[in-house]
KOLLOGU-128666 format. One line per 5 residues: number of its first residue (from 1); their letters; for each residue x, y, z of N, C-alpha, C, O. Coordinates in steps of 0.2 Angstrom, whole numbers, plus 5000, padded with zeros to 4 digits. Each point is the difference from the previous one (the first is absolute). Layout:
N
NUM	a	X:Y:Z:X:Y:Z:X:Y:Z:X:Y:Z; ...
***
This chain:
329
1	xxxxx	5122:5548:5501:5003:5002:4994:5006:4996:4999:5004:4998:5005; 4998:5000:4989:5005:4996:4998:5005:5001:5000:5002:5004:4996; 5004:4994:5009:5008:5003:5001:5004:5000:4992:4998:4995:4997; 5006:5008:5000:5005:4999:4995:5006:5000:5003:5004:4996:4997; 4997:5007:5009:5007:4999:5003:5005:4994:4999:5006:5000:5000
6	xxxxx	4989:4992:4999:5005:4995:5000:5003:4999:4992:5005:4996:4999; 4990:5009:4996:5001:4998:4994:5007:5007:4998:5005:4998:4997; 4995:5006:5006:5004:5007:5001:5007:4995:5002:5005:5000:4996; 4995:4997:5009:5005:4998:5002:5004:4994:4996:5006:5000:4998; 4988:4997:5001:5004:4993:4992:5003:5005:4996:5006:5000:5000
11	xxxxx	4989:5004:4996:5003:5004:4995:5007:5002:5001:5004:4999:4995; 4997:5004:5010:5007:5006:5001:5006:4994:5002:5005:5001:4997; 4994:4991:5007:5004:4995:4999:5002:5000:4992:5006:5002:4997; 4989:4995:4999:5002:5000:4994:5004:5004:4997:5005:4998:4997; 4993:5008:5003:5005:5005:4996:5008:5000:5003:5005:4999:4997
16	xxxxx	4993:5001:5009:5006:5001:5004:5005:4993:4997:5006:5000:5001; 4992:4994:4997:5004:4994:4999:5001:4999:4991:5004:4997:4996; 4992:5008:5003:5000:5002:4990:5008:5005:5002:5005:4998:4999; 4994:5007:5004:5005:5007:5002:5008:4997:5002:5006:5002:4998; 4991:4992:5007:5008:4998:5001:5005:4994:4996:5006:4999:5001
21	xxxxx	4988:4998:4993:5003:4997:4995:5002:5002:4996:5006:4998:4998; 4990:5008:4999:5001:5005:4996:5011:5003:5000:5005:4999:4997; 4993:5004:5009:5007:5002:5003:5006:4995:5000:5005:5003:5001; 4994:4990:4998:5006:4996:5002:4999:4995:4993:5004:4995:4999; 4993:5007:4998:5001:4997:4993:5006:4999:4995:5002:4996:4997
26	xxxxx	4999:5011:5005:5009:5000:4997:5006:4998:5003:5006:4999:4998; 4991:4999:5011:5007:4998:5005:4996:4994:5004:4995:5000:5004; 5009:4993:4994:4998:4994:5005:5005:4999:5004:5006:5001:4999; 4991:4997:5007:5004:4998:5005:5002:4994:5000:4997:4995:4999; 5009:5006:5003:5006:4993:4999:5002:4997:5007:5002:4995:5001
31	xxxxx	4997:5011:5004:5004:4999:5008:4997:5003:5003:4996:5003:4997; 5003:4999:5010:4999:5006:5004:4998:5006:4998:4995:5003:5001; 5012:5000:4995:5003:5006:4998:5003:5001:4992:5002:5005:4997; 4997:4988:5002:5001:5002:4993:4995:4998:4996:4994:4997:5002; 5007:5005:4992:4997:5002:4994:5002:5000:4993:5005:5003:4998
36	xxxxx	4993:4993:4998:5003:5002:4991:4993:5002:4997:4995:5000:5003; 5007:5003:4991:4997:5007:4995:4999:4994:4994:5004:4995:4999; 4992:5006:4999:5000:4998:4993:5001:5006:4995:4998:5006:5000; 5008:4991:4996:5002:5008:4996:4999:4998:4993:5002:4995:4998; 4994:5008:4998:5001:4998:4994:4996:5006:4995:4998:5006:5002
41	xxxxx	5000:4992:4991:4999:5006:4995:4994:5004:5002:4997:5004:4996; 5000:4993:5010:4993:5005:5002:5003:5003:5003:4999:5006:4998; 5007:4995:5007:5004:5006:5005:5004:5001:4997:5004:5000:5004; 4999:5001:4990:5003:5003:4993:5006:4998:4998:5004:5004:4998; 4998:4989:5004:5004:4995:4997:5000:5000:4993:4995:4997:4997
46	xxxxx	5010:5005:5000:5000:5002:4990:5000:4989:4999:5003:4999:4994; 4996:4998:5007:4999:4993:5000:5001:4995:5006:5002:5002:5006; 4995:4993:4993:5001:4996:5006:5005:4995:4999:5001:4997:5005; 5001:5002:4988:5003:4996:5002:5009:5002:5003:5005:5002:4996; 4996:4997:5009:5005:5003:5002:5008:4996:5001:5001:4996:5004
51	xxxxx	5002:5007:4993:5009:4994:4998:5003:5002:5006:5004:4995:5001; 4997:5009:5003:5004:5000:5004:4999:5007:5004:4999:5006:4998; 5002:4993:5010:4998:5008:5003:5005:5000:5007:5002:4995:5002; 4999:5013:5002:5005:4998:5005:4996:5006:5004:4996:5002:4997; 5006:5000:5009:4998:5007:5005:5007:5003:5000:5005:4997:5000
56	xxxxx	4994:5009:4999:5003:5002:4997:5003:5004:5007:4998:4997:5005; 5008:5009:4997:5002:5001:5007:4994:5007:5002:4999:5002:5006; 4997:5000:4989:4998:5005:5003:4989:4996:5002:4995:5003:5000; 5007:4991:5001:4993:4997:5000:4996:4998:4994:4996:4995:5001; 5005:5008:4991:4996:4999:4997:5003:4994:4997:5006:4997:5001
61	xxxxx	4989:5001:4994:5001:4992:4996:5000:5003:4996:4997:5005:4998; 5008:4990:4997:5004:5002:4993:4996:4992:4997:5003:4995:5002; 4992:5004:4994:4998:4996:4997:5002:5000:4994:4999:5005:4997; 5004:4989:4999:5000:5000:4993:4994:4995:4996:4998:4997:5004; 5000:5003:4990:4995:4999:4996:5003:5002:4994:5004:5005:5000
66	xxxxx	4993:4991:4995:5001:5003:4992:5000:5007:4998:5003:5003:4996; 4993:4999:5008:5000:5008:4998:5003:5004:5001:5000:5005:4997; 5005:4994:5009:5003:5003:5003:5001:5001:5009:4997:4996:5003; 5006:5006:4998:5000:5002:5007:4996:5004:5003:4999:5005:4998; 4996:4991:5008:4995:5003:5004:5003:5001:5008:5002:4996:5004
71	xxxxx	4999:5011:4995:5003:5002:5008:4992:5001:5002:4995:5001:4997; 5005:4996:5012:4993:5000:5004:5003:5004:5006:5006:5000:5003; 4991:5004:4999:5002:5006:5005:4993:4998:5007:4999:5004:5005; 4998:4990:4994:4994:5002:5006:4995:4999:4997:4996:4995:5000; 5003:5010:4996:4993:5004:4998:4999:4998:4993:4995:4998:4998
76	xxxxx	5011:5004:4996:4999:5000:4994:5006:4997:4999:5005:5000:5003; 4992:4997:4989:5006:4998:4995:5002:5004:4996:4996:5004:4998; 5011:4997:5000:5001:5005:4995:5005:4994:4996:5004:4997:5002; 4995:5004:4987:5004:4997:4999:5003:5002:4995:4997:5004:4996; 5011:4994:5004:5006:5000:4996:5002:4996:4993:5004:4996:4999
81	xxxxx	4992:5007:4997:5002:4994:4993:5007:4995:4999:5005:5003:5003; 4996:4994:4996:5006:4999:4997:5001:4997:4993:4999:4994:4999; 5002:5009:4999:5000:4999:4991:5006:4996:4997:5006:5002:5003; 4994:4996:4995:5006:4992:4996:5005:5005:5001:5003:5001:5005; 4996:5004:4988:5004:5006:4996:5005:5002:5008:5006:5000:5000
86	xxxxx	4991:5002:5005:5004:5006:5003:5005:4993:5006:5003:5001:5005; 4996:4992:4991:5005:4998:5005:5006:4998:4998:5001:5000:4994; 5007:4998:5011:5004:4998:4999:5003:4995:5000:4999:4997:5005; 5006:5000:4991:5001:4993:5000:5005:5000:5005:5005:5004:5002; 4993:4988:5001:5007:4998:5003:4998:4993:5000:4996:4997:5004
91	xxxxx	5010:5000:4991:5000:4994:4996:5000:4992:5005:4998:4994:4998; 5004:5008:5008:5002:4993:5005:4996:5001:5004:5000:4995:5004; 4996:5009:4996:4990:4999:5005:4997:4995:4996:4999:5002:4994; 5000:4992:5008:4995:4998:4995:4994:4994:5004:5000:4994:4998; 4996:5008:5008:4999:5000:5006:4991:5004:4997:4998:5002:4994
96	xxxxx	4999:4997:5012:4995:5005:4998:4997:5004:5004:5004:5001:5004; 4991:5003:4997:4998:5008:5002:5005:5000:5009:5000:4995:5004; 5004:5010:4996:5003:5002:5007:5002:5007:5001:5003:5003:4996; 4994:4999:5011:4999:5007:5002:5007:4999:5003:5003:4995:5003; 4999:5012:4996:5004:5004:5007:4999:5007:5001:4999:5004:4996
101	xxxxx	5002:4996:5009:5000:5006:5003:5009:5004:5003:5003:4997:5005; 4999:5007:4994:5005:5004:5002:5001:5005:5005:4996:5003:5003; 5011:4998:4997:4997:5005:5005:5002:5007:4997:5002:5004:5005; 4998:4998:4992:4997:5002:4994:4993:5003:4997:4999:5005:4996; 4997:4991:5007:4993:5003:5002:4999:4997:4993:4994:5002:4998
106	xxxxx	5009:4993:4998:4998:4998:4992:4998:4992:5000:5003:4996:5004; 4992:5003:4993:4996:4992:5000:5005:4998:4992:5002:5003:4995; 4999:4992:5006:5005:4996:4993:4995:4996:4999:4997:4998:5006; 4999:5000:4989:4996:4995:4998:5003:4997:4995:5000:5002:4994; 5003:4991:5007:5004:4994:4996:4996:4996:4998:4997:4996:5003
111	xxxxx	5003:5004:4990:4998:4993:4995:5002:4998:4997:5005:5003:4999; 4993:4991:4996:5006:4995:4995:5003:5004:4997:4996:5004:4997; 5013:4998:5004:5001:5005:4998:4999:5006:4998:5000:5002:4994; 4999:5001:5009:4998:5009:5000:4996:5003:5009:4996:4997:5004; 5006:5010:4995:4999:5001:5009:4996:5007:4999:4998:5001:4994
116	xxxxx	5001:5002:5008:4995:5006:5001:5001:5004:5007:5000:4997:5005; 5001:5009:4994:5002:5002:5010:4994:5008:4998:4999:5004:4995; 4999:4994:5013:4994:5006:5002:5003:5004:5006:5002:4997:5005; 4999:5009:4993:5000:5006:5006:4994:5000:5003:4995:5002:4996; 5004:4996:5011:4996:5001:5001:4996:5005:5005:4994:5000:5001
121	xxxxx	5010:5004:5000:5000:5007:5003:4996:5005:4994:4995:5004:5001; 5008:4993:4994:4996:5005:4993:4993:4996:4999:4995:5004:4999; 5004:4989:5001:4996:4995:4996:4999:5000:4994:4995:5000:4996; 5014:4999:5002:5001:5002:4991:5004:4993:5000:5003:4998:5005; 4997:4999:4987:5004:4998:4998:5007:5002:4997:5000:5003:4995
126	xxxxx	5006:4995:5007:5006:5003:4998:5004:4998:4996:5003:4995:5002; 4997:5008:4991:5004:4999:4994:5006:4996:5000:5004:5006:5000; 5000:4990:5000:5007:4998:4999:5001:5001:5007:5005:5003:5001; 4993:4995:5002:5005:4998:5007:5006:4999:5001:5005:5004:5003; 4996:4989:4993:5007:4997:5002:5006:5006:4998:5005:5002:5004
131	xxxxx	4993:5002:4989:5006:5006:5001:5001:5002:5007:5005:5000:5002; 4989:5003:5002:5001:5004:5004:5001:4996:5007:5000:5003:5006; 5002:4990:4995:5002:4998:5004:5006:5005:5003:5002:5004:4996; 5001:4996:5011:5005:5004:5001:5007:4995:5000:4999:4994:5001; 5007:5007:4998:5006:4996:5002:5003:5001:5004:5006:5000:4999
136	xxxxx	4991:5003:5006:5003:5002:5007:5007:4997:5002:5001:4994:4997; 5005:5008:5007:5004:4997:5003:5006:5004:4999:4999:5006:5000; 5007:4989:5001:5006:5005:4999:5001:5002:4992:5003:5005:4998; 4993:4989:4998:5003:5001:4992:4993:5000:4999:4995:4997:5004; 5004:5005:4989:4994:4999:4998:5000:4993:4996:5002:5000:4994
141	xxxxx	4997:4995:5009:5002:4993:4996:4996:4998:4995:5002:4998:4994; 4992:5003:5007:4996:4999:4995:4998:5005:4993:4998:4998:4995; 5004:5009:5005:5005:5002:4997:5003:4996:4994:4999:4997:4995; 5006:5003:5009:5005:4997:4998:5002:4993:4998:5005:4999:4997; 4990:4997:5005:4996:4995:4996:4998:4998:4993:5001:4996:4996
146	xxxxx	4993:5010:5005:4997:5002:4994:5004:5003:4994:4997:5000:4995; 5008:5002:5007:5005:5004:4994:5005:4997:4998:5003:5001:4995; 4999:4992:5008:5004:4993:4998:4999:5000:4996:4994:5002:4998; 5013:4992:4995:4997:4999:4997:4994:4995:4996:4996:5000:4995; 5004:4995:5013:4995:4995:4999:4992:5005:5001:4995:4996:5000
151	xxxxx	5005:5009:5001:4994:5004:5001:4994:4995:5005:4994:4997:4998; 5008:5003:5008:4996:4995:5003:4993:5005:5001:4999:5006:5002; 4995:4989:4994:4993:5005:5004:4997:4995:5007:5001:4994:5003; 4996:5010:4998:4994:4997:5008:4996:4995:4996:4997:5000:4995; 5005:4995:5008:4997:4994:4998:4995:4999:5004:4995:4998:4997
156	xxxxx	5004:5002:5010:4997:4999:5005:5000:5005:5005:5004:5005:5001; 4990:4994:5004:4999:5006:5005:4998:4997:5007:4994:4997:5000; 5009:5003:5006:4998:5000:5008:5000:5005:5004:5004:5004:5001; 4990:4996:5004:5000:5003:5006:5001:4996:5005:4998:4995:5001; 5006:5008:5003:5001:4994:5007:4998:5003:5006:4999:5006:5001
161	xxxxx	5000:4990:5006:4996:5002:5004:5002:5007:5003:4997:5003:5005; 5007:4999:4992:5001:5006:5004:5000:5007:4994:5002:5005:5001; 4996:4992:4994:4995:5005:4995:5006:5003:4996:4999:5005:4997; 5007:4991:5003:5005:5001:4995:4998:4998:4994:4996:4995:4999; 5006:5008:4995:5000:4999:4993:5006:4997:4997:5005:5003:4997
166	xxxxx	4994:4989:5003:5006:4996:4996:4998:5001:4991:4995:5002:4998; 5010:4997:4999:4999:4997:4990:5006:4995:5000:5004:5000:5004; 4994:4997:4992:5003:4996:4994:5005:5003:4995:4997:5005:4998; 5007:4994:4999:5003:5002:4997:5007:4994:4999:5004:4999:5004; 4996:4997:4992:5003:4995:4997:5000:4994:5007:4995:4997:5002
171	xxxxx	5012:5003:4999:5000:4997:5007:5002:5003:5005:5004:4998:5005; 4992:5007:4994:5003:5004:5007:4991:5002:5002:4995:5000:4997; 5007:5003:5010:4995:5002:5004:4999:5007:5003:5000:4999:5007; 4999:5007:4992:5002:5007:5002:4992:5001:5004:4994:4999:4999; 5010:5002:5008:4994:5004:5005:5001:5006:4997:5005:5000:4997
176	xxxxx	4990:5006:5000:4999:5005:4998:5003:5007:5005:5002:5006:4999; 4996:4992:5010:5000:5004:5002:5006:5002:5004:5001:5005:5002; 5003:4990:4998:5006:5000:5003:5005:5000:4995:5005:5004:5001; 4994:4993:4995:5006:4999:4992:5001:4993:5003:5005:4998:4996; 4994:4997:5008:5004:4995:5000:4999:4992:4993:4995:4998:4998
181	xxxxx	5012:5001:5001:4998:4996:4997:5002:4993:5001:5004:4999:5004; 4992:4996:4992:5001:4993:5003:5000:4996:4994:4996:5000:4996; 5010:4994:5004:5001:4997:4991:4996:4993:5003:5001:4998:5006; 4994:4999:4989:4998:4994:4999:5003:4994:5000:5006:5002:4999; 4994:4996:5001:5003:4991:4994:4994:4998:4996:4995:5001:5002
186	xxxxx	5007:4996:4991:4998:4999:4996:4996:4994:5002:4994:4999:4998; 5011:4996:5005:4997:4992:5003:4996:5002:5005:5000:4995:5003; 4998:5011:5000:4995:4998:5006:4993:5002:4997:4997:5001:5005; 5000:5000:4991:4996:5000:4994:4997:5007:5000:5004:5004:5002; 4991:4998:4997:4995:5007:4999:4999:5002:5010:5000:4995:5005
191	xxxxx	4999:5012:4995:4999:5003:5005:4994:4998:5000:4998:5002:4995; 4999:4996:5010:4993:5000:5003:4996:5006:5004:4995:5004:4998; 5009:4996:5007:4998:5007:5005:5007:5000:5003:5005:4997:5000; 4993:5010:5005:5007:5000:5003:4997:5005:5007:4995:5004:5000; 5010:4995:5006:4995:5005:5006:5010:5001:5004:5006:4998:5000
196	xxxxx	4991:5006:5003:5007:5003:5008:4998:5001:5003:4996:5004:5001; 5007:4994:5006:5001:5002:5007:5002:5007:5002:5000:5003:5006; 5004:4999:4989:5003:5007:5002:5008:5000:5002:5003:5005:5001; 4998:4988:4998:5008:4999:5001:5000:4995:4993:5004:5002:4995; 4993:4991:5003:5000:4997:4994:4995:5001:4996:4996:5003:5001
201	xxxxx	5005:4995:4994:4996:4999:4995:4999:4992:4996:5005:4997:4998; 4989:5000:5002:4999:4993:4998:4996:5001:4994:4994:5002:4999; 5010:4995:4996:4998:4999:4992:4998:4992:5002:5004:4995:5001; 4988:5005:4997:4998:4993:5000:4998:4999:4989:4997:5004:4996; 5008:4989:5004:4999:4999:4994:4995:4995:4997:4997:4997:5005
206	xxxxx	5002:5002:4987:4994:4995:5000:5003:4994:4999:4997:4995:4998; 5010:5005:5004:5003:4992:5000:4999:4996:5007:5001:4994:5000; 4997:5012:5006:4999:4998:5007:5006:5001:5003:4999:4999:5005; 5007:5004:4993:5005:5003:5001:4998:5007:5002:4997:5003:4996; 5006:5001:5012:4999:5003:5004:5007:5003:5001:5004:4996:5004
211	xxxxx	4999:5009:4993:5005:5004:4999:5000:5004:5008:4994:5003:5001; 5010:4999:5003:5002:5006:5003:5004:5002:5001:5004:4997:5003; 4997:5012:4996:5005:5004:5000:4998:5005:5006:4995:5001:5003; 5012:5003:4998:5001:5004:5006:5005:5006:4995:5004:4998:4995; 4996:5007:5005:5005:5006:4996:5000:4996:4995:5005:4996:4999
216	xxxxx	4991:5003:4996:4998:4998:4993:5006:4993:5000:5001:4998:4994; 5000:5000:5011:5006:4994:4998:4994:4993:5003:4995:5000:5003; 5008:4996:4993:4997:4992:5001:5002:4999:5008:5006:5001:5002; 4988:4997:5002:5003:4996:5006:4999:4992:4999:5004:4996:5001; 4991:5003:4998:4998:4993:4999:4994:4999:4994:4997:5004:4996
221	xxxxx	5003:4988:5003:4993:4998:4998:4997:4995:5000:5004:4995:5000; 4990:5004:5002:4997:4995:5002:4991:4999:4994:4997:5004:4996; 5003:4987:5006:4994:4998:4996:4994:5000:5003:4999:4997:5005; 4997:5005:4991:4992:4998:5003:4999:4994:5001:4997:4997:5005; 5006:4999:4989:4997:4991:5001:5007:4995:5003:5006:5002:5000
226	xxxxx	4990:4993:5002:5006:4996:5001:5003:4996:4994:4998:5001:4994; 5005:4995:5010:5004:4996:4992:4992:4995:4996:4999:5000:4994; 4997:4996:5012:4993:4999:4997:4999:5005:4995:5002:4999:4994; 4995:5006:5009:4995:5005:4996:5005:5003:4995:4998:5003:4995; 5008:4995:5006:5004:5004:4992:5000:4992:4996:5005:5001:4996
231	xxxxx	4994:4996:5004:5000:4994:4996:4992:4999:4997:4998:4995:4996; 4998:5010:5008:4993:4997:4998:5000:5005:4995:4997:4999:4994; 5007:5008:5007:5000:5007:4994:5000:4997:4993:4996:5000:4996; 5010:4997:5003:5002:4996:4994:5001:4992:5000:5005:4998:4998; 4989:4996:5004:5003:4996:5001:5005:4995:4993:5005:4997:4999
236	xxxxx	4989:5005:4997:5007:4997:4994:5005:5002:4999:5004:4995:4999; 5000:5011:5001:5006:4999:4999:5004:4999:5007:5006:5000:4999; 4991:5000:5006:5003:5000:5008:5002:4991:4999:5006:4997:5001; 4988:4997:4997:5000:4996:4998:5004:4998:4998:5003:4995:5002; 4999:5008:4992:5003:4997:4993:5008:5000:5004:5003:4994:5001
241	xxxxx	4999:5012:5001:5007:5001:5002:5002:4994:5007:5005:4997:5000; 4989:5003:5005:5002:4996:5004:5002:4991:4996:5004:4996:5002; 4990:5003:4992:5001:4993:4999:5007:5002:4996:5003:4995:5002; 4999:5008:4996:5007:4999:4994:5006:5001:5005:5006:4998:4998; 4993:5006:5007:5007:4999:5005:4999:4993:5002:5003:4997:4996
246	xxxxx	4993:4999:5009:4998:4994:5001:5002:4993:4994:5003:4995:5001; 4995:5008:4995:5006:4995:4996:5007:5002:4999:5004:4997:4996; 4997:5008:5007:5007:4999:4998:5004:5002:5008:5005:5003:5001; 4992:4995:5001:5002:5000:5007:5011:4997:5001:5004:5003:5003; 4996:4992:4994:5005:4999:5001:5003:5000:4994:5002:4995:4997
251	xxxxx	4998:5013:4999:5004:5003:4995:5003:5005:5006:4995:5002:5002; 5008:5000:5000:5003:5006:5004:5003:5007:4996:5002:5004:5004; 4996:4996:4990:5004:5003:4995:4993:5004:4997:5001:5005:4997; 4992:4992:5004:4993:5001:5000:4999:5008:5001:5001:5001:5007; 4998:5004:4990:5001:5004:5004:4993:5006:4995:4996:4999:4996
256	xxxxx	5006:5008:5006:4994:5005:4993:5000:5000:4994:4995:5001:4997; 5011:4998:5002:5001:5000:4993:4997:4994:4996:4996:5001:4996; 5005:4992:5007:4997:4995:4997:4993:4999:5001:4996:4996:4997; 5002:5008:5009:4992:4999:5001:4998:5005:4993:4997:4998:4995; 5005:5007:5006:4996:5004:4998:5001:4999:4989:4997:5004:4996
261	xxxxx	5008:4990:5001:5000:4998:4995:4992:4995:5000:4995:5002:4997; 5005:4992:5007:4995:4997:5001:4993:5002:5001:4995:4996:4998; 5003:5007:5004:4995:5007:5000:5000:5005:4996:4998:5005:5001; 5006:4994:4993:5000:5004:4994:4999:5008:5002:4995:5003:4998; 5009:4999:5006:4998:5006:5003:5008:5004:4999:5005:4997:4999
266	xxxxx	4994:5009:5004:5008:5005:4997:5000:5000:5010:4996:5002:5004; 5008:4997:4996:5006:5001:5007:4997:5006:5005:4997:5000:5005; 5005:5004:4990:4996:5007:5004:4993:5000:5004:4998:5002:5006; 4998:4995:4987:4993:5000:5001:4999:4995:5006:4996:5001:5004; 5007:4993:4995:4998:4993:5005:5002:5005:5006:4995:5000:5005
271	xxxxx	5009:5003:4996:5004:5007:5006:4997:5001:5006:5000:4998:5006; 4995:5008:4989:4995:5003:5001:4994:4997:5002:4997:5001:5006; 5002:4993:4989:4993:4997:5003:5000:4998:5007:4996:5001:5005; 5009:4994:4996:5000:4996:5007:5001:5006:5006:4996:5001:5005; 5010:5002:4993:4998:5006:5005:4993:5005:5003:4999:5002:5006
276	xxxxx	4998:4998:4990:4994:5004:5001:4995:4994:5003:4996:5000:5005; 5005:4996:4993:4996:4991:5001:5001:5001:5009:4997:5003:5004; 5012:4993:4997:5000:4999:5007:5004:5005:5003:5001:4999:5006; 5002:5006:4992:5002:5004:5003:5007:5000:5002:5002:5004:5004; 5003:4991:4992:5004:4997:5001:5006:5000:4994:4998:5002:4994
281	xxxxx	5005:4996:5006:5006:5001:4993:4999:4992:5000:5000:4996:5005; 4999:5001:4986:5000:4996:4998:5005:4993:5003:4999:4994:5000; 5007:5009:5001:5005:4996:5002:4997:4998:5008:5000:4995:5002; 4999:5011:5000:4997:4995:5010:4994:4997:4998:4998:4996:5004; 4998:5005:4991:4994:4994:5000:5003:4995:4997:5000:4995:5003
286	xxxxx	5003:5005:4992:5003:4991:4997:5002:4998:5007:4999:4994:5003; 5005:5011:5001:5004:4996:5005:4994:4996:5005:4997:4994:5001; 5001:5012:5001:4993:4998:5004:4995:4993:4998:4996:4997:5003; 5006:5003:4992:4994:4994:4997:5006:4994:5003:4997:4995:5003; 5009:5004:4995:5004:4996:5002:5002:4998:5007:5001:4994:5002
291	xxxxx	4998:5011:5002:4999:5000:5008:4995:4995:5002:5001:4996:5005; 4992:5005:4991:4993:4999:5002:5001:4993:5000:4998:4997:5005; 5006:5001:4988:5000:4994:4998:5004:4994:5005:4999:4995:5001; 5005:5009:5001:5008:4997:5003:4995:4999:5008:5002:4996:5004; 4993:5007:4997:4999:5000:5007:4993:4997:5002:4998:4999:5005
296	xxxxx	4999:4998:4989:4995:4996:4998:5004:4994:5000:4998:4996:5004; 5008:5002:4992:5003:4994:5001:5004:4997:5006:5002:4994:5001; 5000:5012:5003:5004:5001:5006:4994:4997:5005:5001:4996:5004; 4993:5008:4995:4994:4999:5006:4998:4991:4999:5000:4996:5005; 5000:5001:4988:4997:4992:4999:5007:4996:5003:5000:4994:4999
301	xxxxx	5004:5008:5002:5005:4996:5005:5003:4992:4996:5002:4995:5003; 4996:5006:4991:5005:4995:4993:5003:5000:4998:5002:4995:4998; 5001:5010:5002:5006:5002:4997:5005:5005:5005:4998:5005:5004; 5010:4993:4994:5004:5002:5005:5002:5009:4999:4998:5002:4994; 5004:5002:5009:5003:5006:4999:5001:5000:4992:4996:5002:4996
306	xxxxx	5012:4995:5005:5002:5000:4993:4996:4998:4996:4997:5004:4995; 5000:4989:5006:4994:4999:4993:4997:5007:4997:5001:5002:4994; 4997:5002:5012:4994:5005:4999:5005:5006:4996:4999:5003:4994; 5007:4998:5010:5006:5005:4996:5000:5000:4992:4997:5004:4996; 5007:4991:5003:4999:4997:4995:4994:4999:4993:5001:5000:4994
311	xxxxx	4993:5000:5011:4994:4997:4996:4995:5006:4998:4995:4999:4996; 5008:5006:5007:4998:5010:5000:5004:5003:4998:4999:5006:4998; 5007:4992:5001:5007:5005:4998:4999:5007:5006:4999:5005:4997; 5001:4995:5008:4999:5004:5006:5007:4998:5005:4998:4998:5006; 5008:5002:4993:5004:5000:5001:5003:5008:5004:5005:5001:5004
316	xxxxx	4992:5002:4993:5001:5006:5002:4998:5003:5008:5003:5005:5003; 4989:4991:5000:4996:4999:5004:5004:4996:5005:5004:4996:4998; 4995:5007:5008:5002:4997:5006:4997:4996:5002:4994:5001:5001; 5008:4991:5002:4993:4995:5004:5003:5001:5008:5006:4999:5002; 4990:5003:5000:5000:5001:5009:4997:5001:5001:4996:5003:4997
321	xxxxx	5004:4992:5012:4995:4997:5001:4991:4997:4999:4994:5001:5002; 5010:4994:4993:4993:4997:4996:4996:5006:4994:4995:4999:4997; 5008:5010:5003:4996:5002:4996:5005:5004:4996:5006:5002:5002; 4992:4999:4992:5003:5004:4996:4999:5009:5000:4995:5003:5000; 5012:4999:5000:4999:5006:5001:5004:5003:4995:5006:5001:4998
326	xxxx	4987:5004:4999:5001:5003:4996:5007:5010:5000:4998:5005:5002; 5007:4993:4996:5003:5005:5000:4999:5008:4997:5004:5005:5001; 4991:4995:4997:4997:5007:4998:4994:5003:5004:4997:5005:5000; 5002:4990:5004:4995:5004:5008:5004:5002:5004:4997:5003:5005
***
């Protein structure tokens, strides 16, 4: 009689290797122990095309999409419309999709211009937010902001790593939770992001100027770039300004006012620019370029001291021991 037993056993391999692809279809392995999902509109993603997404503190993913916000819990998507109409403007965001999360239990969803915040304890969209910010502290400053008569609104909106809720509001910076407040400069250009240790706070700007404060006071400020990389920011007018000091190197009298006629530009503004450029007040970079110069003709050993004094208007500059030393370091 003929055995089926070998054909019993193929069969049952088979199924058994159908059963365990079956099962791992949804999870490839990547390591030992790990694993990625494929997530998308079969496992109820409201779209795929996905702008921006973060985990949130309670495990789940906060996914954004055109459609709206898709919160993922493990098992299922659930999604949150978000409609043009029910958002709010805040005019100096002009960046594109960015999540925060507070501690607050509220998602902030930032776009060109206008923000949207989710309760997410309820899984509702919340109507006007910004009113209901708080102005925690000794005073209610933002209050009192808002009833000025410059009527400052929220221009802009952050979370920082420790789930504080910063706004914008002209040139000022109001933490929401503590009332503290923090003034700008105009020349360090637009807020980018901003984070705290717990003792400081660092306003990184998009001029690469890196503000920080301790009790809402300025301690210091430092550049992302060096003088290279701030020269590559704007090389034309970084250019323009070094060749028109270099010709007049030996005018001493050369100074902001006649540059900034020569560059057809308003005093203020040339101010502004070069500051946010190198970081520096106009007047130590002309001087700066003259140093450079004075120590380039000092380094080719052709010319005497004074030639060089004389030939840079840097009489101000000390020569010792073969180098020039700038008195504003």
């Amino acid at each position: 009689m003929r055995s089926y037993k070998p054909y019993i056993i193929k069969l049952c391999i088979v199924f058994l290797c159908f059963w365990s692809w079956l099962l791992t279809s949804s999870a490839q392995k990547v390591e030992t122990n790990d694993y990625f999902y494929v997530l998308n509109t079969r496992q109820g993603l409201s779209d795929n095309r996905v702008l921006q997404m973060m985990q949130l503190t309670d495990g789940r993913l906060a996914v954004r999409t055109p459609k709206g916000i898709n919160l993922y819990d493990g098992r299922r998507f659930s999604l949150i419309p978000l409609p043009a109409e029910k958002a709010e403007s805040i005019t100096k965001y002009k960046g594109q999709t960015h999540l925060y999360a507070d501690s607050q239990d509220r998602l902030w969803v930032k776009e060109y211009q206008k923000i949207f915040c989710i309760l997410l304890a309820e899984g509702r969209l919340l109507e006007h937010p910004l009113d209901a910010l708080p102005g925690n502290g000794k005073v209610d400053k933002m209050k009192m902001m808002r009833n000025c008569p410059t009527g400052n609104a929220i221009q802009d909106l952050f979370v920082d790593s420790r789930k504080n809720v910063w706004v914008v509001m002209g040139d000022s910076l109001l933490n929401t939770q503590d009332g503290n407040l923090i003034h700008l400069k105009k020349e360090w250009g637009g807020l980018q992001d901003l984070d705290t240790d717990g003792k400081q706070v660092y306003a990184f700007m998009d001029s690469g100027i890196v503000a920080v404060f301790q009790n809402d006071k300025l301690v210091y400020t430092a550049s992302a770039y060096s003088a290279a990389e701030a020269i590559n920011q704007d090389p034309e007018l970084i250019l323009q300004v070094r060749a028109l000091v270099e010709q007049h190197l030996e005018d001493g009298e050369y100074g902001v006012e006649q540059l900034a006629q020569d560059l057809c530009m308003e005093r203020t503004g040339l101010y502004k620019k070069l500051t946010a450029l190198t970081n520096t007040t106009p007047v130590a970079f002309i001087r700066s370029i003259r140093l450079h110069r004075a120590a380039a003709l000092l380094q080719e050993g052709k010319q005497s001291v004074n030639e060089i004094t004389f030939a840079t208007e840097i009489q101000s500059y000390i020569f010792r021991t073969g180098q020039i030393i700038n008195p504003l370091i």
